[in-house]
N, C-alpha and C positions, 0 to 999 in steps of 0.2 A: 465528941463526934467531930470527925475532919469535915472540910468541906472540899471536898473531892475535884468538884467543878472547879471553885473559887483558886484551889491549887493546878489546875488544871491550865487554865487562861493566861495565870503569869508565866507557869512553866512553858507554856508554849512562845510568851513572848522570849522569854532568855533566850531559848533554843536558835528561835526566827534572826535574834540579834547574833548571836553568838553564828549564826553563818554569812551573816552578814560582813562579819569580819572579813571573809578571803576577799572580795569584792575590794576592801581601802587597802588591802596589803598589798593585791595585785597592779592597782591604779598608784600605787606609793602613798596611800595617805597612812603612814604610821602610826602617826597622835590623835589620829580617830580610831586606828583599829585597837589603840591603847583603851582609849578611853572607853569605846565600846565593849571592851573585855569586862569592864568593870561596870559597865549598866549592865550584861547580859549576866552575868553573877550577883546583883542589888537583885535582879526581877529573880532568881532562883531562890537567893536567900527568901525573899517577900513573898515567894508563890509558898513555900513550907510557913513560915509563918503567918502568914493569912489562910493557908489549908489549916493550918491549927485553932485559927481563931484567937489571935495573937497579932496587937498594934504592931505595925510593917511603918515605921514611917521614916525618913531619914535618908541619909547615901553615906556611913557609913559602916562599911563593912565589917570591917573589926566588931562594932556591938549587934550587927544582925547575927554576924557568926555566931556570935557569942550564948545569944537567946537561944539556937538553936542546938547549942552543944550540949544541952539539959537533953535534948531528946535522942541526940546522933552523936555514937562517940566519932571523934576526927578522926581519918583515919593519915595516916604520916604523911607530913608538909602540906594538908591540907590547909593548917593556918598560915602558914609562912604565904600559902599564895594567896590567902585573902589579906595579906598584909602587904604584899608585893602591888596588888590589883589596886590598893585602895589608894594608892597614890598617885594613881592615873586621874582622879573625877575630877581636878579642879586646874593643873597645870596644858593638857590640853586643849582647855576650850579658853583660855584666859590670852590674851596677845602679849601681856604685861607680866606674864606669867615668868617669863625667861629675860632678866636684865639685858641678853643681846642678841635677842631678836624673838622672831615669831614662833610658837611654840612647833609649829610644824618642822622645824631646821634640828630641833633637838630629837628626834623619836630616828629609831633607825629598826630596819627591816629584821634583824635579829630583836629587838625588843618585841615590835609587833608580834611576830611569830610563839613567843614565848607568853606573851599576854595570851594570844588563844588558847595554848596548852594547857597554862594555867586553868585558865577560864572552863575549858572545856572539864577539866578535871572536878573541878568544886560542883558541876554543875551535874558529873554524874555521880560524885557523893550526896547531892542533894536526893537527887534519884531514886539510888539504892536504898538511904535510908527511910523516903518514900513509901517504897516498895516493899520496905521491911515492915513496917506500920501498916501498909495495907495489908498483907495477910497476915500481920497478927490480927489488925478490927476483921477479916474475913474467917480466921478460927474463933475469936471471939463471938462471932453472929452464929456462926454455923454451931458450937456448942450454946451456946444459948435456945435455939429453935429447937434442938436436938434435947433440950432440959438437964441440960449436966451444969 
């Protein structure tokens, strides 16, 4: 049984983040809207697998993708951008992160912009295949009531 809601709540946080992003792109924060690409895809990957009912814990990407590939086939470059994304979670927030200087000086306006796309993309394969599971459990319920 999904938990509908439960997927519900994180899905809406990704989405919330994930627009979040024009706001640092427009102000020039890069290495947050980097980073941000990749918490607003961690809460998508975590919103299907906790709608599964399936331990969500972690910030990387690569193995949430991973869990959830038994149930959603990828659909192309879909991993390449959960592989792109995941290197964003630790060098933007770090100061130390960049031997010469602060991690803000290294992110530039064509990266951000491509972290959203990315972002945006994984997050409406999460979606879809959502939304494929919901009306298979909704042909599943409706033949069941129906006794076939």
């Amino acid at each position: 049984m999904f938990d509908w809601d439960e997927y519900d709540r994180w899905m809406d946080q990704a989405k919330y983040t994930l627009s979040s992003i024009r706001a640092d792109i427009d102000y020039g924060s890069y290495s947050w809207a980097c980073f941000k690409a990749h918490q607003a895809v961690e809460y998508a990957l975590k919103a299907f697998l906790r709608g599964a009912g399936k331990s969500a814990f972690g910030h990387d990407l690569r193995e949430l993708f991973n869990e959830i590939k038994e149930y959603c086939q990828a659909e192309e470059n879909i991993e390449e951008y959960v592989l792109l994304l995941s290197k964003y979670y630790i060098p933007p927030r770090y100061p130390d992160a960049f031997p010469g200087g602060a991690p803000y000086k290294f992110y530039t306006l064509q990266e951000a912009k491509e972290a959203f796309s990315k972002a945006s993309k994984i997050i409406d394969w999460v979606s879809k295949c959502v939304e494929r599971l919901r009306k298979t459990s909704e042909r599943t319920c409706n033949s069941t009531e129906r006794g076939y």
